[in-house]
C-alpha positions as CSV (number, residue, x, y, z in Angstrom):
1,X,105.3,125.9,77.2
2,X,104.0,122.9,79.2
3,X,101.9,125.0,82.5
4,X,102.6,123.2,86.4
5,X,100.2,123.6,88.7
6,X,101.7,122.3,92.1
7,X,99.7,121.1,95.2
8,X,100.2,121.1,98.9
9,X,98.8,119.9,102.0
10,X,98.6,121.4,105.5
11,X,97.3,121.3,109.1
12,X,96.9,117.4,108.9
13,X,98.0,114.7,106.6
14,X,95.3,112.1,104.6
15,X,93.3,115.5,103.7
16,X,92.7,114.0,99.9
17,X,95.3,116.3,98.5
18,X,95.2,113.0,95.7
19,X,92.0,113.4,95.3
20,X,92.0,117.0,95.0
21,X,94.9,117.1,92.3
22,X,93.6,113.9,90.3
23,X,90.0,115.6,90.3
24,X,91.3,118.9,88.8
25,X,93.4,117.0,85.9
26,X,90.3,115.0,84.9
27,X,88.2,118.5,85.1
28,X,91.1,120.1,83.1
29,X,90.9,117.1,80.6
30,X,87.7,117.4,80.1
31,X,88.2,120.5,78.6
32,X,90.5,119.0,76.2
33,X,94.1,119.6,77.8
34,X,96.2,117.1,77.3
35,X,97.4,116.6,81.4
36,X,100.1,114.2,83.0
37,X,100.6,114.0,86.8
38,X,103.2,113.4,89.5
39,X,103.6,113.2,93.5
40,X,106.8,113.7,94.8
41,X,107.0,112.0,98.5
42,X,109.3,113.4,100.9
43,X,110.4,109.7,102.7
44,X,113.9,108.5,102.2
45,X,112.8,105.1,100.9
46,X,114.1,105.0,97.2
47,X,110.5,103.7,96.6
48,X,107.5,102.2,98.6
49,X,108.2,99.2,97.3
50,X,109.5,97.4,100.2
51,X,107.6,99.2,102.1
52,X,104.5,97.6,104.0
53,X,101.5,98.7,102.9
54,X,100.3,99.3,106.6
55,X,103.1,102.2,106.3
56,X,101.8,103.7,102.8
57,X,98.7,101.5,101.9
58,X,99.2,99.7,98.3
59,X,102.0,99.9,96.4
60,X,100.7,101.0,93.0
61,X,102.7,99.8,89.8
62,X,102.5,101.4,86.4
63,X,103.0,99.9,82.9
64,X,107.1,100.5,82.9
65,X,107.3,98.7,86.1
66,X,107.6,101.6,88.4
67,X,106.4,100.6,92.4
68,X,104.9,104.3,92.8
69,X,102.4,105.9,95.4
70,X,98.8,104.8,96.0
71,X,98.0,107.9,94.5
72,X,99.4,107.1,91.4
73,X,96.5,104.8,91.2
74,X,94.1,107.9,91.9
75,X,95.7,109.8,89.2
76,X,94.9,106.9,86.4
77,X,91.7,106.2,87.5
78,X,90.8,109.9,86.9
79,X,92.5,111.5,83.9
80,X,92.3,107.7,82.3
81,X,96.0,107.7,81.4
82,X,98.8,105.6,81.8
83,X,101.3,107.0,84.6
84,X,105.4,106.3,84.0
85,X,108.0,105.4,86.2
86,X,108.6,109.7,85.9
87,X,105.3,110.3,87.6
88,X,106.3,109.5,91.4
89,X,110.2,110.3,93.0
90,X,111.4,110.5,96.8
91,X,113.7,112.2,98.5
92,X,115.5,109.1,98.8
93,X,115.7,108.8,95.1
94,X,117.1,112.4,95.1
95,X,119.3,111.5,97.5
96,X,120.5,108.3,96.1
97,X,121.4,109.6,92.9
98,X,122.8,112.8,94.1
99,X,125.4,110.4,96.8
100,X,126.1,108.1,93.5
101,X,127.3,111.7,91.5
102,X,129.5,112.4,94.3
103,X,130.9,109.0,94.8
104,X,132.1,109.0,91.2
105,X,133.7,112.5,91.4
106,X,131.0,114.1,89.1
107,X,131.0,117.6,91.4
108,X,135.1,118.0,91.1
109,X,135.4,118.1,95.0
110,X,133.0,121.0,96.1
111,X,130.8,120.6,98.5
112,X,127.1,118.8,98.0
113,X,124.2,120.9,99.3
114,X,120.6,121.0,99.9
115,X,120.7,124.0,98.0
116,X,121.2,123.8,95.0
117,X,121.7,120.3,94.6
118,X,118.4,118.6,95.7
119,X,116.6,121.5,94.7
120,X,117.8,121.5,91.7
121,X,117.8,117.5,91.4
122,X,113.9,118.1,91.9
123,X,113.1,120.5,89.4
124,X,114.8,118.5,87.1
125,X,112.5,115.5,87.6
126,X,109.8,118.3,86.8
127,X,111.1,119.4,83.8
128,X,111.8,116.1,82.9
129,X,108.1,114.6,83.1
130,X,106.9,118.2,80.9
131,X,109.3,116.9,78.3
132,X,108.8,113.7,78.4
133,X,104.7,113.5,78.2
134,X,104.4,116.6,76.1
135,X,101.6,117.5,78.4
136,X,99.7,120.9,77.9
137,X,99.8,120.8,82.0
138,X,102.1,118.9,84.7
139,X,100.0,118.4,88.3
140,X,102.4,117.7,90.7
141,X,101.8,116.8,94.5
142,X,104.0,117.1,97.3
143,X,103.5,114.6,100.1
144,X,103.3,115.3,103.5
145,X,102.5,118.4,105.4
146,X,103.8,121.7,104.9
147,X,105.4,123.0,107.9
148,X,107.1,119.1,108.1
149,X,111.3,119.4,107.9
150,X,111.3,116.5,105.0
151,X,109.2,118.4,102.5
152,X,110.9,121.7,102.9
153,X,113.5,120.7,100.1
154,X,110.4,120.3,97.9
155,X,108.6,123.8,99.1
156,X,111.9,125.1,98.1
157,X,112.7,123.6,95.0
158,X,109.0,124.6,93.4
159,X,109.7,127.7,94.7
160,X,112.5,128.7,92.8
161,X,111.3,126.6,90.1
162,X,107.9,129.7,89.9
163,X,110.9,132.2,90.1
164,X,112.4,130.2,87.1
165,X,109.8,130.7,85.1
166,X,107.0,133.1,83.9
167,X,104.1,133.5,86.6
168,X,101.8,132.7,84.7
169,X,103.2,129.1,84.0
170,X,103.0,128.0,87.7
171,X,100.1,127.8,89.7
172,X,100.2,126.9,93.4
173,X,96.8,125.0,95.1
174,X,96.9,124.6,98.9
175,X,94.5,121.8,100.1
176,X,94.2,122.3,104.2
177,X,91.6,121.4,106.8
178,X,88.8,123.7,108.0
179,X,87.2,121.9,111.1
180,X,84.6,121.4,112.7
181,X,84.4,121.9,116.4
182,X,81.4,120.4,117.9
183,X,81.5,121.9,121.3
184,X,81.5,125.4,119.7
185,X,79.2,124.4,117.0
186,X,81.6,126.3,114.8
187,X,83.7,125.8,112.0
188,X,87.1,127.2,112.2
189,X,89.8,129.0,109.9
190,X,92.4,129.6,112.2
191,X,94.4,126.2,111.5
192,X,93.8,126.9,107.3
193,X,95.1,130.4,107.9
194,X,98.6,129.1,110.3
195,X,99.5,126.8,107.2
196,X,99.2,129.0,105.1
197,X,101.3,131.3,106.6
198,X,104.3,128.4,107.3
199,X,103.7,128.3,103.3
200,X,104.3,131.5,102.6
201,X,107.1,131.7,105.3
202,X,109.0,128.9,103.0
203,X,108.4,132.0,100.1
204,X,105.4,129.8,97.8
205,X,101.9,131.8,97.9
206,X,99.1,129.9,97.5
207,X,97.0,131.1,94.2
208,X,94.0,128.9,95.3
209,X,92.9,127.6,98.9
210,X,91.1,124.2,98.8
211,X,88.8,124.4,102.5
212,X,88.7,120.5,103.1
213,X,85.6,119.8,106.1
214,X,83.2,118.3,106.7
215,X,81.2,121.2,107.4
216,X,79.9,123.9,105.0
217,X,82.7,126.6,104.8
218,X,80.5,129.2,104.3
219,X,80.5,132.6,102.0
220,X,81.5,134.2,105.4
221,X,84.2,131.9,106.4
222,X,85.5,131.8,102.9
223,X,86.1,135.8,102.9
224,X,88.0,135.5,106.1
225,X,90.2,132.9,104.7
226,X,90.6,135.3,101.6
227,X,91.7,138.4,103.3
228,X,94.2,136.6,106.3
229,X,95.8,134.5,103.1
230,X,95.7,137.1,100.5
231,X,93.8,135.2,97.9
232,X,90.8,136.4,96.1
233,X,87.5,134.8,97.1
234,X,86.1,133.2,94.1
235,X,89.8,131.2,94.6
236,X,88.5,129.8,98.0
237,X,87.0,126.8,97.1
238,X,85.2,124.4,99.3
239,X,85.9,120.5,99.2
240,X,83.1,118.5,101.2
241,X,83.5,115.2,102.3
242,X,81.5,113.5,99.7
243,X,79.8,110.5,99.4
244,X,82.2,108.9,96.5
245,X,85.2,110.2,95.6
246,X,83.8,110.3,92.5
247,X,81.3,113.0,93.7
248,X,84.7,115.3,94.6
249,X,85.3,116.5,90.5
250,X,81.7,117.9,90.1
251,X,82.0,119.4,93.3
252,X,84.8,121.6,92.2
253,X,83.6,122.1,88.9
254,X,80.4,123.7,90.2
255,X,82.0,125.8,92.0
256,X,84.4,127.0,88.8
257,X,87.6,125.9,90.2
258,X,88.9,124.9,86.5
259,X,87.7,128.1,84.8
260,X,89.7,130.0,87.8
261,X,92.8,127.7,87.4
262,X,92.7,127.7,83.6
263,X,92.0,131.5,84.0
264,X,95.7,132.0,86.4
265,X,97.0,129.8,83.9
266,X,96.1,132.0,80.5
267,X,94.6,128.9,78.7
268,X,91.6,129.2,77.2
269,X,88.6,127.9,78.8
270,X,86.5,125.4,76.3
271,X,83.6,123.5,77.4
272,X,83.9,121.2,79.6
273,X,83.0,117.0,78.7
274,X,82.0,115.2,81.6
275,X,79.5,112.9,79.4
276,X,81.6,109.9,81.3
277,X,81.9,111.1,84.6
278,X,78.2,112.1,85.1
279,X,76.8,108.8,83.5
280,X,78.7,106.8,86.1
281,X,77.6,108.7,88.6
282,X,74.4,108.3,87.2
283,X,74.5,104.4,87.1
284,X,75.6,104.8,90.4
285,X,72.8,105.9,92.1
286,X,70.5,103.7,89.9
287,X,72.4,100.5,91.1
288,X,69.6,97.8,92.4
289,X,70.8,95.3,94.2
290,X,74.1,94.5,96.1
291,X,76.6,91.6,96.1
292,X,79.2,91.0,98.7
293,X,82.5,90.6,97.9
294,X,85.6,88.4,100.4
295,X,88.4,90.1,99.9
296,X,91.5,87.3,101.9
297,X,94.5,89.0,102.6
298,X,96.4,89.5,105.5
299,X,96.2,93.2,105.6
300,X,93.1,93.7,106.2
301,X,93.1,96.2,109.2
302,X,93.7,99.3,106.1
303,X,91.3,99.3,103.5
304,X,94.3,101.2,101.5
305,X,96.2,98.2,101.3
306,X,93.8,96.7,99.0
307,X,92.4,100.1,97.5
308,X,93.0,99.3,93.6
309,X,90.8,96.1,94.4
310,X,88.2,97.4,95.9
311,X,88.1,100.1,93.2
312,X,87.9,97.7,90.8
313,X,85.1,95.9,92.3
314,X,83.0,99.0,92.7
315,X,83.6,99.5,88.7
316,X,82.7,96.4,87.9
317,X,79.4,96.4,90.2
318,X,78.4,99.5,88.5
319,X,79.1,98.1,84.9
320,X,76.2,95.7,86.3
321,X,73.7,98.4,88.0
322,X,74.5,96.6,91.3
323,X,76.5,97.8,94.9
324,X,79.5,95.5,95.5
325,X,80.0,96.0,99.1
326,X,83.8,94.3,99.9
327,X,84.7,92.9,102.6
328,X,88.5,92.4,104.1
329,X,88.6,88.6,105.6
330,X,91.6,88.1,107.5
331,X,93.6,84.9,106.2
332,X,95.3,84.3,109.5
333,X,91.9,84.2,111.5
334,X,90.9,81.2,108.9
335,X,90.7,77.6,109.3
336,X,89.1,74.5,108.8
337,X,86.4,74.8,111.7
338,X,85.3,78.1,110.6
339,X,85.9,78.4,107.2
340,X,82.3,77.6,106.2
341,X,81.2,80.3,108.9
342,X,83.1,82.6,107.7
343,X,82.7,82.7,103.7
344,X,79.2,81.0,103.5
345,X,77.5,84.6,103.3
346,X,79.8,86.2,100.4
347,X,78.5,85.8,96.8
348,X,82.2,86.1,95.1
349,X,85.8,85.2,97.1
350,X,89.2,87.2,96.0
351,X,92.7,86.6,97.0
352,X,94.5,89.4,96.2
353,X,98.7,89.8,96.0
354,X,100.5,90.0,98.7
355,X,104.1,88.5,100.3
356,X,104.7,86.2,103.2
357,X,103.8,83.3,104.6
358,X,101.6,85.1,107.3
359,X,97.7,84.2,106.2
360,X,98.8,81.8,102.9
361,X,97.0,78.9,104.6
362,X,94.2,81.5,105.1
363,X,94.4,82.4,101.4
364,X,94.4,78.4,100.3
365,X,91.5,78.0,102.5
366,X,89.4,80.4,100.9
367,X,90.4,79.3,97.3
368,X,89.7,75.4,98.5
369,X,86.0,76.6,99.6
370,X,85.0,78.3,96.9
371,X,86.1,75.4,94.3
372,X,83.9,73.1,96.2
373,X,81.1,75.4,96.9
374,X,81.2,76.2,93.4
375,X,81.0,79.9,94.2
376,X,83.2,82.8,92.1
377,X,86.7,83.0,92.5
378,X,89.4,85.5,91.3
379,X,93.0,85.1,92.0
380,X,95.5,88.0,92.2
381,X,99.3,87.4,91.9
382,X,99.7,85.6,95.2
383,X,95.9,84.6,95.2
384,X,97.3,82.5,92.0
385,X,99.6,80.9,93.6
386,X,97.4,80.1,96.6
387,X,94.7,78.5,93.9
388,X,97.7,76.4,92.4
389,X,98.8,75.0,95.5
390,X,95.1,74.3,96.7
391,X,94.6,72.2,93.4
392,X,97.8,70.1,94.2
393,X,96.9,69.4,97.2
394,X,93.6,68.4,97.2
395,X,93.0,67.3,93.5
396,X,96.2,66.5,92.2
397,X,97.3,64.6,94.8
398,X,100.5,66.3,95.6
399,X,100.2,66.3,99.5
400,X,102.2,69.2,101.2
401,X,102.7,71.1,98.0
402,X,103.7,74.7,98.9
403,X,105.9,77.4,97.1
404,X,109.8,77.5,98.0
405,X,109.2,81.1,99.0
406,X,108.0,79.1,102.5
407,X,109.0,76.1,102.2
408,X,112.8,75.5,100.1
409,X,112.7,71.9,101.1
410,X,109.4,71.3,99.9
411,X,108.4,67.7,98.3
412,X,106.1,69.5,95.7
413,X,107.1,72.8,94.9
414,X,104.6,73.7,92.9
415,X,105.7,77.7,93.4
416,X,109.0,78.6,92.5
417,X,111.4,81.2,92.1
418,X,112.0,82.7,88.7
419,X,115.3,81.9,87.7
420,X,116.9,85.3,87.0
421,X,115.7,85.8,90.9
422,X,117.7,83.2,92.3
423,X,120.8,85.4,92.7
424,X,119.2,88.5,93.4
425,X,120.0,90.3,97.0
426,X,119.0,93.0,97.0
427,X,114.8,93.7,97.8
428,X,113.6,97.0,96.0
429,X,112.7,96.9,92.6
430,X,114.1,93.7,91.7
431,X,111.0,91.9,91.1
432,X,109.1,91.2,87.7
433,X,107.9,94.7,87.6
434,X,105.1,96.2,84.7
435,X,103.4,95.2,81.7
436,X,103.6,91.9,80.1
437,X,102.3,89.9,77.4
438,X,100.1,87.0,78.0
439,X,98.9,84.5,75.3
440,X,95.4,83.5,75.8
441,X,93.9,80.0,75.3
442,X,91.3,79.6,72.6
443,X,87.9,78.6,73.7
444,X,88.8,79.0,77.6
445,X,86.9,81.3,80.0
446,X,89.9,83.7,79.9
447,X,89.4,84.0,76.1
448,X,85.8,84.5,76.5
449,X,86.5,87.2,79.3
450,X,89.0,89.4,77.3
451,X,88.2,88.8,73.3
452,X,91.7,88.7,72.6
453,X,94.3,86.7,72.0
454,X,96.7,88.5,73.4
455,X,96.3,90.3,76.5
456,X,98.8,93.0,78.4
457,X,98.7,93.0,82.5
458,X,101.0,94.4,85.4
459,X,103.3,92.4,87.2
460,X,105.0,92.2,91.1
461,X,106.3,89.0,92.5
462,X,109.5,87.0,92.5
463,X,107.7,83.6,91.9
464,X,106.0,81.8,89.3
465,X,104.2,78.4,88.5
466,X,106.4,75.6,88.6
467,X,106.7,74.1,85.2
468,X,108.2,70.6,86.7
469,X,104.1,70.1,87.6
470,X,102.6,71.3,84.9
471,X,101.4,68.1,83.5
472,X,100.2,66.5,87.0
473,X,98.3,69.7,87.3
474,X,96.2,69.8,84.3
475,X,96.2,65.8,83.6
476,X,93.9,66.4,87.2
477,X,91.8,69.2,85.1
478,X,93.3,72.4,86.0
479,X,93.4,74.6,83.0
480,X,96.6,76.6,82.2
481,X,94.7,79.7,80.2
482,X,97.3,82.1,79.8
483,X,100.8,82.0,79.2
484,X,103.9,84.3,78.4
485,X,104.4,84.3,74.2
486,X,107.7,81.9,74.7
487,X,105.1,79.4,76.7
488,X,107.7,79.6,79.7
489,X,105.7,81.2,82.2
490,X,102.4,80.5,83.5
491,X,99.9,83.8,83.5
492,X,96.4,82.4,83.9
493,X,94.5,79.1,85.2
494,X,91.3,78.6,85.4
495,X,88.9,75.3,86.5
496,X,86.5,74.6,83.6
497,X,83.5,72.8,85.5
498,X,82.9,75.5,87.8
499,X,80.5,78.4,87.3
500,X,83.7,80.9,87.4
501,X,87.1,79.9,88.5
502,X,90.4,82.1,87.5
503,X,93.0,83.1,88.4
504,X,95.7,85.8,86.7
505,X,99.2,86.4,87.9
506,X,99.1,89.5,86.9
507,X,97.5,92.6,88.3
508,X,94.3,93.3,86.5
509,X,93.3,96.1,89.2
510,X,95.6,98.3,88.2
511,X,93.8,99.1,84.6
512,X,90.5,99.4,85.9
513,X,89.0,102.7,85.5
514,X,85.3,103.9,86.8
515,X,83.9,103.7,83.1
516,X,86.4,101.4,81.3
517,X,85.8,98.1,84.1
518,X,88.7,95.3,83.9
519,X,87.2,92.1,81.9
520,X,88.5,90.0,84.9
521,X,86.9,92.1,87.2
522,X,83.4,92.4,85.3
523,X,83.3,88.9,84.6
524,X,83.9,87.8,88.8
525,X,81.2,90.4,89.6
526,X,79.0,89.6,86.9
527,X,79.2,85.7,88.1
528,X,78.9,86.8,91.4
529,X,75.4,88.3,90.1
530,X,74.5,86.0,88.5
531,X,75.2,83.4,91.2
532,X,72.8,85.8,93.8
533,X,70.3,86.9,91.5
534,X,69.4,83.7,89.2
């Protein structure tokens, strides 16, 4: 029988309830549980996918092609698996599906209720993602707040879905700030202890409190917070801010929050094998040396926006023993009087993915300095398409080339839609969405960088490489280094001359884990290195 444990969030949002759940399934992993998580987000939106990312930060994409939850990203990057399109739902997805049952008749005329129809809708995604992963243990979050009206369907539904089952099969964690005041020079409970009672007021009792401060919730604090929740003590953990993320797992674990969990949970407790986790940290407080990263985009006001980037980054820095400090440059504030200003004191230049017109001139900018300054360049997705059109322009020859996504009456389209696009109306999850093959060039950088022939990376974006230029662009020395296995699409160019040039349309950030870096991403910081340091 597959054992949930589900996790909540109160006083404030943004506490690191992600962090919190994805830190307790690598801890739990690491005692050789075979774990799967899931967030469930109580927003109406079907998806976040056509959502802006100043709403939700990044949308994070899994290997099915599922547009999930940032956290989604969190989850990977801890318990090193590969998340499915059953690992994140909405409300809006419940709702959708339950509207489309009733529509066809499938209820025979009675009437369609919170209760039991999206409660029940839920715990069948729940049961659903046990069955389907075989896990030994399901984490699920529940976004938002408790005490918000959204999530209440969700409070309910896990709710009846403990009552369901046996007790000891369910285990409910409550994540909720403690804070500090300043001008009491206290810490205080009393905002821990009112969520937890609008939690147990929904029916769900918290079997394990998780004191988020940044303050030490001391032994004394902690028994207060024990005996106003009615939880034991040495299930009243306390979550530091920490200095990495990373830090947040050990934190826990010193502390015997798995051993307590597993112990609720009637698993056996085997010995826990953190050998990767503690040599990263390890390598990351011996990193010598720092690099600094551009990161042009156009969102550059929410570090979240860009999060599986600037993860990436920090991987790859550490793979090298050196701090990658990025840096969010905003395309739109670019142009030709102070692009040399602006990028002349970065050792590396990245255009990530992104939509829109808004800071594309920015993005071509960047990717037209750095192949003339000879300085290392990755291209994401749109930063791909940005490189492309640079080359046409200024090498090629084709003045004013653009991609129809901006321009449809463009002389040189060297961007175009994909055909199966063309008559596509609707926005959400209609793109090219999830793994994809990619043929690699022999003897180009991109074959030197992954060692394989044939390569797999995550895709998002409605347009692709114009093959009608295909020969003006590499008869003017652009190499084409990737492509899909029916040579139809272009994946990967890359400029030969240059100390480190590529770009991939694909997503590359969204594989990178803390102690398994992203060729792409090792290779860009490694140049970047090397460029600095040599």
């Amino acid at each position: 029988m597959t054992k949930h444990i589900f996790v909540t969030g109160g006083v404030v949002s943004s506490l690191g309830k992600g962090i919190t759940a994805a830190s307790l399934g690598h801890l739990l992993k690491a005692r050789g549980y075979k774990v799967t998580m899931q967030k469930m987000d109580p927003y109406l939106n079907v998806d976040p996918g056509t959502m802006s990312p100043f709403q939700h930060g990044e949308v994070f994409v899994t290997e099915d092609g599922h547009e999930g939850d940032l956290d989604l990203g969190h989850y990977e990057r801890f318990i090193d698996e590969n998340l499915s399109r059953e690992s994140n739902f909405t409300q809006g997805s419940i709702y959708q599906t339950l509207i489309s049952r009733e529509r066809r008749g499938d209820f025979l005329g009675g009437t369609v209720q919170v209760i039991p129809h999206v409660t029940d809708a839920i715990k069948e995604r729940l049961t659903r993602i046990a069955e389907q992963s075989n896990a030994d243990i399901v984490i699920s979050e529940i976004g938002g707040t408790v005490g918000d009206i959204e999530s209440t369907p969700f409070i309910e539904a896990v709710r009846q879905f403990k009552k369901q089952h046996n007790p000891q099969d369910v285990v409910f964690v409550h994540c909720a700030l403690v804070p500090y005041i300043p001008a009491a020079h206290e810490v205080k409970t009393k905002p821990c202890q009112h969520s937890v009672k609008e939690l147990r007021s929904l029916g769900v009792q918290p079997d394990f409190i998780v004191c988020r401060s940044d303050h030490d919730v001391n032994q004394q604090l902690r028994e207060k917070i024990a005996l106003f929740c009615d939880v034991p003590l040495d299930h009243v953990v306390n979550c530091l801010d920490a200095p990495s993320i990373y830090d947040v797992p050990l934190a826990l674990h010193e502390q015997g929050f798995d051993t307590a969990v597993l112990e609720k949970l009637g698993l056996e407790k085997g010995e826990a094998d953190l050998t990767n986790l503690n040599k990263f940290l390890s390598d990351v407080e011996n990193c010598d040396g720092e690099v600094d990263i551009a990161i042009v985009g156009k969102y550059t006001d929410l570090h979240d926006a860009y999060l599986s980037v600037i993860e990436a980054l920090t991987h790859a820095g550490v793979f090298h023993g050196k701090t990658v400090n990025s840096h969010l440059v905003n395309g739109e504030e670019l142009n030709e009087g102070n692009v040399d200003e602006v990028l002349s004191k970065f050792d590396g230049i990245l255009v990530p993915g992104g939509f829109g017109v808004r800071a594309f001139e920015g993005k071509i900018l960047a990717a037209k300095y750095a192949r003339e300054h000879k300085v290392p360049f990755l291209g994401i997705c749109l930063g791909l398409q940005a490189a492309v059109v640079e080359y046409a322009r200024h090498v090629a020859g084709l003045e004013g080339a653009t991609s129809t996504e901006f321009d449809e009456e463009a002389q040189y389209p060297v961007i175009d839609l994909m055909p199966e696009q063309e008559d596509v109306e609707n926005k959400g999850g209609t793109m090219r969405l999830g793994a994809y093959p990619c043929k690699v060039k022999p003897g180009s950088r991109a074959a030197e960088i992954y060692g394989e022939e044939l390569i797999y990376e995550r895709h998002r974006h409605r347009y692709e490489v114009n093959n009608a230029f295909r020969d003006a662009l590499t008869d003017a020395g652009l190499v084409i280094s990737g492509l899909s296995p029916d040579d139809r699409l272009v994946e990967m160019v890359e400029i030969p001359e240059h100390p480190w040039y590529v770009a991939s349309q694909g997503h590359p950030e969204f594989k990178s884990r803390p102690w398994k870096t992203h060729p792409l991403f090792r290779g860009f910081v490694g140049a970047a290195i090397e460029q600095k340091f040599n």
